[in-house]
C-alpha positions in Angstrom: 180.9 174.6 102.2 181.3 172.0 105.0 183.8 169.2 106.2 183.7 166.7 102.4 183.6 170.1 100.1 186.5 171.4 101.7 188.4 168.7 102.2 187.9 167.5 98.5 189.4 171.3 97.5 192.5 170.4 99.0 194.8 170.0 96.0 195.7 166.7 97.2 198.1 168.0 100.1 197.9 166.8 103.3 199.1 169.9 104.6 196.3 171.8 102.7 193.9 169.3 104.0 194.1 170.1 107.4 194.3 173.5 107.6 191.4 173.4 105.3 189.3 171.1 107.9 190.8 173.0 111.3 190.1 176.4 109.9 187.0 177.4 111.3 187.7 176.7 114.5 191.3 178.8 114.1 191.1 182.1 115.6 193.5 184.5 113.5 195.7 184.7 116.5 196.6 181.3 116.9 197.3 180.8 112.7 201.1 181.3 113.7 201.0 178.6 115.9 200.6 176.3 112.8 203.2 175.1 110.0 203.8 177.3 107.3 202.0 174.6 105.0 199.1 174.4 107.1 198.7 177.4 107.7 198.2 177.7 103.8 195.9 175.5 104.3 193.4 177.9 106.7 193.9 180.6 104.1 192.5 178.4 101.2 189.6 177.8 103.6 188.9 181.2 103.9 189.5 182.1 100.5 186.6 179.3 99.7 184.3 180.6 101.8 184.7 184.2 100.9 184.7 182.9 97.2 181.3 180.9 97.8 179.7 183.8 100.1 180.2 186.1 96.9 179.2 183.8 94.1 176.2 185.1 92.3 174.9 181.6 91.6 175.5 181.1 95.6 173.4 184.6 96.3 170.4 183.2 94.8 169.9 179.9 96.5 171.0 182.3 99.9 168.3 184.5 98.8 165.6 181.9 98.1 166.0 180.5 101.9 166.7 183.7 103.5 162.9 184.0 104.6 163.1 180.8 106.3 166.5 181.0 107.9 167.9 184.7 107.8 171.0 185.2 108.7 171.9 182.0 108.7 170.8 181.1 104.8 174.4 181.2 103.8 175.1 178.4 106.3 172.2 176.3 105.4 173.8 176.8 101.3 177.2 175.4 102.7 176.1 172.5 104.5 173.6 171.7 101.7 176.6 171.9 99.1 178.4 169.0 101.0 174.6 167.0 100.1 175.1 167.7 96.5 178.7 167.2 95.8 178.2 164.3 97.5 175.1 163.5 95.2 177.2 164.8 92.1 180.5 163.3 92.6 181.0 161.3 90.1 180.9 164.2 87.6 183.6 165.7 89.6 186.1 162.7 90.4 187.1 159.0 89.5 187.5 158.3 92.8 184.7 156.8 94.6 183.2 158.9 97.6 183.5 155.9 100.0 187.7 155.6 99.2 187.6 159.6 99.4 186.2 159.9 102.6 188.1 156.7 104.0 191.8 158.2 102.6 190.8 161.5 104.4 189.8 159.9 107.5 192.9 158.1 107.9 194.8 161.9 107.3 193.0 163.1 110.4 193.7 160.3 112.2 197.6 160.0 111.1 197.9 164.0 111.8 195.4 164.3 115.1 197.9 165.7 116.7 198.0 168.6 114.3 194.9 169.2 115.0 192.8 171.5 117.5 192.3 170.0 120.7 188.5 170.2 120.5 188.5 168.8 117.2 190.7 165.6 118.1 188.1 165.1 120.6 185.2 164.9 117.8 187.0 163.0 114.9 186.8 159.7 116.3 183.0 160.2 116.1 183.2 161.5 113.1 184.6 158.8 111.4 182.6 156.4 113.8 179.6 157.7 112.4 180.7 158.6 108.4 180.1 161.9 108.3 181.7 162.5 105.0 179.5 159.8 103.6 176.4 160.8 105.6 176.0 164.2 104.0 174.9 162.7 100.9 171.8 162.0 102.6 168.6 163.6 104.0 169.2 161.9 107.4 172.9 162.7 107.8 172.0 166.5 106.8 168.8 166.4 109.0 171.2 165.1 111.8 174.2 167.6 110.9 171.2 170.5 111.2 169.7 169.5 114.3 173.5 169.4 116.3 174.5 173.0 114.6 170.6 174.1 116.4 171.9 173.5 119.5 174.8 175.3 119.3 173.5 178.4 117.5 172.9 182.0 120.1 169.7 183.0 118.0 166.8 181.2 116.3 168.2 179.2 113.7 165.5 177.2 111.9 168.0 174.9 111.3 165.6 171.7 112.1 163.6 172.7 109.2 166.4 173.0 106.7 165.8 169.8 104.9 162.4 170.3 103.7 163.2 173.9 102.2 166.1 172.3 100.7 163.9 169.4 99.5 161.2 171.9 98.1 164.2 173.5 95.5 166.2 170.5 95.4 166.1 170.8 91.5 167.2 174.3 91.1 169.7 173.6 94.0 170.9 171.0 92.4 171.7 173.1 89.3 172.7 176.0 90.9 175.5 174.0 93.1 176.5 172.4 89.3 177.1 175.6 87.7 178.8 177.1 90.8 181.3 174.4 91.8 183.3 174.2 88.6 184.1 177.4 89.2 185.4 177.2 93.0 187.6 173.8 91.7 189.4 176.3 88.9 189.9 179.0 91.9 191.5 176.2 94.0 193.7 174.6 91.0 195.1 178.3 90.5 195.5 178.9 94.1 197.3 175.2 94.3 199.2 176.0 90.8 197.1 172.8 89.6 
């Protein structure tokens, strides 16, 4: 899952939340450089994404695009999540999406200086630009795919995401709904929730 998903599984905690937003761009040697608390907050990152990459529900929607984008399919599936939690997320929260994403935007920007130097560089657009919010539709996803093209070694098909996502949007859809329960009560046992 990307930036809203993981941030949303968060438990709350600021501590939590950034770890959980600067994790993939932590190498393991520089984890100790980091609070004990944030640091917590990498591992439930990676415990999220090792939990999603292993989900049998999440296998068949990596499966389905894996002839279009290979190796990167399970990339694709957790981009594509942060589209449909942000599509579904009133069945998951009271709080509206637009008060989520501007509470979380104001944690990055209160704790900036916990994070990555890279990563303080890119927030301000972030937030500029809504990325939280943005995710909920095609263009913010076409936009998000295009910019992870440019970075990626190998052919990517990343620019043509959207429209295999938009062919299976239904079965997505349903797949993401029967999956994501399940990685909120992995999260609320990890938290103690």
């Amino acid at each position: 899952m990307n930036y809203l998903a993981h941030l949303f599984l968060s438990c709350q905690d600021d501590d939590l939340m950034i770890g959980n937003f600067i994790a993939d761009s932590i190498r393991n040697k520089e984890v100790p450089f980091y609070s004990p608390a944030i640091q917590r907050g990498i591992f439930l990152h990676r415990k999220i994404d090792s939990y999603t990459d292993t989900h049998p529900v999440v296998k068949q929607g990596t499966r389905r695009l894996h002839p279009h984008h290979h190796k990167y399919s399970p990339v694709v599936i957790d981009v594509f999540f942060d589209n449909l939690l942000a599509n579904n997320w009133a069945l998951y929260t009271s709080e509206s999406l637009s008060d989520f994403a501007h509470r979380m935007y104001q944690v990055l920007l209160d704790r900036q200086s916990d994070l990555p130097l890279k990563m303080q560089k890119y927030v301000p657009n972030m937030i500029e630009n809504d990325w939280l919010q943005k995710y909920g539709t095609w263009e913010g996803l076409q936009y998000t795919f295009e910019r992870m093209d440019r970075r990626t070694k190998f052919p990517s098909n990343f620019v043509n995401a959207v429209s295999h996502l938009k062919a299976d949007y239904e079965i997505f859809n349903e797949e993401f709904n029967l999956f994501f329960p399940d990685v909120i009560e992995m999260t609320a046992d990890f938290c103690g929730c």
